[in-house]
N, C-alpha and C positions, 0 to 999 in steps of 0.2 A: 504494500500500500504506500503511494506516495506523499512526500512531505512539501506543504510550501504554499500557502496563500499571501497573498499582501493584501492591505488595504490600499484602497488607492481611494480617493472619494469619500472621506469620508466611512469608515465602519462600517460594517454591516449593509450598507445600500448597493446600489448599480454603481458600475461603474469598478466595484472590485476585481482584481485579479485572481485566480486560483489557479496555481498554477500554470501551464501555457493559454489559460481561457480567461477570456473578460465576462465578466456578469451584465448584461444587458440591462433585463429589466425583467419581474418577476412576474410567473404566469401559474403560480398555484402555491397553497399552503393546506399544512397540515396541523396536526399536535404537536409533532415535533421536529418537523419539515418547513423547509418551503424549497419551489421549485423556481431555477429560472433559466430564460433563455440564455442561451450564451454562448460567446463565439471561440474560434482557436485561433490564436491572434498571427498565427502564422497562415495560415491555410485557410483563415477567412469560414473556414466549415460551423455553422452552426449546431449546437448540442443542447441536449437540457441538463441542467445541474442540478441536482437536488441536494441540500444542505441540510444535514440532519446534528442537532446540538446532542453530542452523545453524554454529555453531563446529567441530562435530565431525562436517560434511558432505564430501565432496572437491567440488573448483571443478566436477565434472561430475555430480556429484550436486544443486549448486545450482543448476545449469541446469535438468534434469532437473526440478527441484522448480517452477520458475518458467516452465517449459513447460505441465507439469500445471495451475497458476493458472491461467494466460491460457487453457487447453483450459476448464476449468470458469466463467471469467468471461465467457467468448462464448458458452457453451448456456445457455441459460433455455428448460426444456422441464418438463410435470408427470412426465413420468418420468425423469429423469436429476436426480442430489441436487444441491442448490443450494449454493453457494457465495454467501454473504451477505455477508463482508465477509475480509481478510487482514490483520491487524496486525504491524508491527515492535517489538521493544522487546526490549532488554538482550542482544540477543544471539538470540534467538527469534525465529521466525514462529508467529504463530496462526491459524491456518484457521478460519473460524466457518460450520460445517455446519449443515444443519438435520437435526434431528436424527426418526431412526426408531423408535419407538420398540415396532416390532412386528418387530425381528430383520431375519435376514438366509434369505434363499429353501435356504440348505443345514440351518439350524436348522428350519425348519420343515417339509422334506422328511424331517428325523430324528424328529420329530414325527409326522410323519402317514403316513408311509412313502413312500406313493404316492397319487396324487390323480386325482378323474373327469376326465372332458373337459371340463365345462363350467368347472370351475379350472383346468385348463394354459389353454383360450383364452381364460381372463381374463388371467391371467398372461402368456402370450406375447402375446396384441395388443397389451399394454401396450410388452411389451419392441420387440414391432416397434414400435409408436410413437417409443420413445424412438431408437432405431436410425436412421430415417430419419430425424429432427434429426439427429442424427450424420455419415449421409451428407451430406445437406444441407451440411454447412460442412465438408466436406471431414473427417472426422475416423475414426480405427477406434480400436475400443476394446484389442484384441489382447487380453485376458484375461477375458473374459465366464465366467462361472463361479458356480453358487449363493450361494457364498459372498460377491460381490461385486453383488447382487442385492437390495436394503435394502424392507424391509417399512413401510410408516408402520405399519399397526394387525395384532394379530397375529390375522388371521382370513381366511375364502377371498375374501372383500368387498375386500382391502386393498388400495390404491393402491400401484403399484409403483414404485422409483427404481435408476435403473442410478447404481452407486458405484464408488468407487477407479479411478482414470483414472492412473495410477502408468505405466502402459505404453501411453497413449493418444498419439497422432500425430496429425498435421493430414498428410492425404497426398491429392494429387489426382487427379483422375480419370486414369486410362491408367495412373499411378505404381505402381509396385510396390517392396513395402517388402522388407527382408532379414535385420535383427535379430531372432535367436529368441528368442522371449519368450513369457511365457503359463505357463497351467497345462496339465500334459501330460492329462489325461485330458479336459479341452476343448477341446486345441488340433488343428488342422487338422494331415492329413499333411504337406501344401505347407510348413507351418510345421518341423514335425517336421523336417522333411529336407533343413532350412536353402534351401529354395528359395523366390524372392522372390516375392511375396504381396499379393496385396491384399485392399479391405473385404469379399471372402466369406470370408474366415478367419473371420470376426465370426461368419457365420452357418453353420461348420458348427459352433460353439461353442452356437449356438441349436439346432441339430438333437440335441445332445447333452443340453439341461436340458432338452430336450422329451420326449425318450424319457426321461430318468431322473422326467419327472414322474409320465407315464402307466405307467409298469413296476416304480419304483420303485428304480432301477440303474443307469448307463450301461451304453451301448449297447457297451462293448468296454471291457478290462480288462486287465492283462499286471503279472507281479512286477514289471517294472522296465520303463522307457520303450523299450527297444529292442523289449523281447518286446510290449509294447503296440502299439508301428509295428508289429509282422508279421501281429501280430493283424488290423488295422486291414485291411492292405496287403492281405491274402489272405479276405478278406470279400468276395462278390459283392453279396449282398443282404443288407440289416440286418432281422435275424430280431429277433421279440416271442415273450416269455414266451406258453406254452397257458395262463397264467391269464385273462389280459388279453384282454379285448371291445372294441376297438377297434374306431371307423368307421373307413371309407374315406379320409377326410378327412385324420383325423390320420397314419394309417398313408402314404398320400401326402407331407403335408407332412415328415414325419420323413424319408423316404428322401430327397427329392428335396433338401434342405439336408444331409445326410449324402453326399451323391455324392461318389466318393474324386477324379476331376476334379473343379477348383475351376471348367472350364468349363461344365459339366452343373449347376452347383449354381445355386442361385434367385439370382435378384441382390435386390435390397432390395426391390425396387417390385412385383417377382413374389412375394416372401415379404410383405408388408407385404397385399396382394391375394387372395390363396393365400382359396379357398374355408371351408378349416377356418377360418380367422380372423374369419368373413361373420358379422353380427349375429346368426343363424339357420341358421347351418351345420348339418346332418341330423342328426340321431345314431343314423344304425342304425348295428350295429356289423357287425363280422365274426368270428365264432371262427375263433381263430391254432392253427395247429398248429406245434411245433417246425422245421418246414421252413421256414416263412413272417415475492391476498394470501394469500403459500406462509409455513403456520408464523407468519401475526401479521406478515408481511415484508411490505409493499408489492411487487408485482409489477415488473420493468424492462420496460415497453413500450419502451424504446429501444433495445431489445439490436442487436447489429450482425449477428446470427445471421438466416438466415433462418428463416422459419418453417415449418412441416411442415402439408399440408392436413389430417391427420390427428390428430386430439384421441388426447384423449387417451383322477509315475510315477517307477527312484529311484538305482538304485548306477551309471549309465554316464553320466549324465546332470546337469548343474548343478538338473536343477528335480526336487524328489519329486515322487512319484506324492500326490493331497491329499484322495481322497476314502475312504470308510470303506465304498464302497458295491463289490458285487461284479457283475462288467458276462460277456458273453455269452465262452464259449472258456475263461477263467479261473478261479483261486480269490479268494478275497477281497483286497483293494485292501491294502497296510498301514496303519493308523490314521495321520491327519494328527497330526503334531506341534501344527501352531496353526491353530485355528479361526477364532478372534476375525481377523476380516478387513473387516470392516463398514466403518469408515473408516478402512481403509487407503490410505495413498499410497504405497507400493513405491517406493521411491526410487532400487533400485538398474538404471536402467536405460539404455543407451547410446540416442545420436539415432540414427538410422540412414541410411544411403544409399536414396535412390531412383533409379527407373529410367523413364524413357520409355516403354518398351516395351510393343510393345499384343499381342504375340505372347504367348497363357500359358506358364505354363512346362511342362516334358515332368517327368513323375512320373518318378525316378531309386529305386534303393536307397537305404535309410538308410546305407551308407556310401561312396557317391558323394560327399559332403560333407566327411566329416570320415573319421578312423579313431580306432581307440580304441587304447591302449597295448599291451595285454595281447590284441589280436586281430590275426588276419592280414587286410591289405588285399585283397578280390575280386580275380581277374586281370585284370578289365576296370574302366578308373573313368571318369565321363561327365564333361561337361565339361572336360577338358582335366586333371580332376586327374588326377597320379599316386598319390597316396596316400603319398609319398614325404616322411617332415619334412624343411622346409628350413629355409633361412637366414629366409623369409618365416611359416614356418608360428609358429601361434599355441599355445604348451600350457602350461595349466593343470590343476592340482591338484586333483581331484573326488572328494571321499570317500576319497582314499588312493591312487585312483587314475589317469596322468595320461592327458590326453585331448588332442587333436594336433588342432588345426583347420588345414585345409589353408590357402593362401598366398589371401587373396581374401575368407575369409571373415569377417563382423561377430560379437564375440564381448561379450556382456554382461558384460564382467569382474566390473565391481564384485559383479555379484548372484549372481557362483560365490561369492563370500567371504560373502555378508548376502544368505541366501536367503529370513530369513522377518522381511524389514522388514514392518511394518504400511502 
């Protein structure tokens, strides 16, 4: 990591230098962030900087942050955002991004509302692209979400980069992770229902900006995370708006990465493969009826990563509901508090335990896991829990009200407290 900011201007403002970059002028902030534009005063190449004050981190937030690093200094892929350089100085770390400057895939879905097939399978091949680098070196993103989807140029042409790895893991094959984390409206039930998980989580996260590309909406909706899991739970088949002329293709590809088994769901190489994605995929459609040198940067040819043969919810729950869009069963979503998520790195997240196990896990109830304060535990609970707080049980403070995780479970603390880090 390297050393050496100046002030120039003045402290703290525009105008300072970091290292070989100027700080322009700033285009986001966080808790412990902010973000700014900024040039490489040799090469004229614009970047984004994010300045994060590591004084005001906890010892597990600064892990967490330097976990994130080492995840972004091992991918060198055209779809996943680069990571150029990391400076120390006075107290700070500076992330030097390259910077997008065509938005993020949720601004531009509020823009255009919904989009043809021949822009979701630009869009998605890109994102499987990037995905299999991912698998590739052992890694899952755990929060795939428009939001966190960076545009270089703002048009349906644009080069796509998977961003903010804040919840990203190095987990190997057979492992199964257990920390819930993510956004509820793309997150996988497996995840929802605190049960351990592996890199298909990624991809029912995929099966969801897919439908919200071609519909306009996700595919499932609920006032608050609980009513969203029942929504989810008690869906046989993921039904398409009667507006929507869908192929075969895509209508395929959506269900089969939305399967409420995460064993039924594609794995990478099968979604990466997947016909709809094919240079020349069909496009007849079907009428639906209601039933149915990166940046001016020199390139690292030396990366230790391997390479891909493929170019390129809210009141019961620590995490809101975050989208603005209104999905199948429901009314509309509630307005996200913060959009600006571009380059975010969510800092508040725990390491978590893996598992061996090559057995998947069995789909339980959403309260098989945990119980909530203010509700009665089922008569029956799987896994061994009782539902009973103990000496071991875990309970925190959620919006006023408290929520009881049973004796066993991994609980994000930090990011019940600082849920809308950047």
């Amino acid at each position: 990591m390297g050393d050496g900011a100046s002030g120039r201007g003045g402290g703290g403002g525009a105008g300072r230098r970091v290292g070989e970059y100027e700080l322009l002028r700033p285009i986001g902030s966080g808790a412990y962030s902010q973000v700014w534009l900024g040039r490489h005063r040799a090469r004229g190449t614009e970047v984004a900087v994010k300045e994060i004050a590591m004084e005001r981190l906890s010892n597990k937030l600064r892990e967490s942050l330097l976990s994130e690093v080492d995840i972004l200094r091992r991918i060198r892929h055209d779809n996943v955002i680069a990571l150029h350089e990391s400076i120390k100085d006075h107290g700070s770390i500076y992330l030097i991004l390259e910077y997008c400057r065509g938005g993020d895939l949720h601004a531009y879905l509020q823009r255009h509302k919904r989009v043809s097939e021949k822009v979701a399978r630009h869009f998605i091949r890109q994102l499987a692209s990037g995905l299999q680098m991912l698998r590739d070196n052992n890694v899952v993103h755990r929060d795939l979400k428009p939001q966190n989807i960076l545009l270089v140029e703002n048009n349906e042409n644009s080069l796509l980069k998977i961003a903010d790895f804040g919840f990203a893991k190095f987990l190997q094959p057979f492992a199964l992770a257990e920390t819930l984390c993510g956004s509820p409206l793309y997150m996988a039930p497996e995840v929802m229902q605190a049960q351990k998980y592996d890199a298909k989580a990624d991809l029912w996260s995929v099966g969801v900006i897919l439908y919200q590309l071609v519909t306009g909406r996700p595919p499932f909706n609920g006032g608050n995370q609980i009513q969203l899991l029942k929504n989810i739970l008690r869906t046989c088949e993921i039904r398409f708006p009667s507006d929507c002329d869908l192929s075969h293709g895509c209508i395929d590809l959506c269900r089969k990465l939305l399967r409420l088994n995460s064993v039924e769901r594609l794995t990478v190489e099968e979604f990466v493969h997947h016909p709809f994605l094919s240079e020349h995929a069909p496009e007849k459609t079907l009428s639906l009826t209601q039933s149915d040198i990166r940046d001016g940067f020199p390139r690292n040819n030396s990366s230790p990563t391997r390479h891909s043969n493929h170019s390129s919810q809210e009141d019961c729950m620590p995490f809101p509901l975050d989208d603005e869009s209104s999905g199948q069963d429901e009314g509309p979503v509630p307005d996200s508090k913060s959009l600006m998520k571009s380059y975010g790195f969510p800092m508040g997240k725990r390491l978590d335990k893996t598992s061996g196990q090559k057995s998947p896990p069995k789909h339980n109830s959403l309260f098989s896991r945990y119980v909530l304060g203010n509700n009665h535990a089922p008569s029956s609970q799987h896994h061994g829990h009782s539902g009973k707080v103990t000496k071991e049980s875990k309970i925190h403070e959620v919006q006023g009200q408290k929520v009881v995780y049973p004796e066993g479970m991994e609980v994000i603390s930090d990011y019940l407290a600082l849920p809308h880090l950047l």
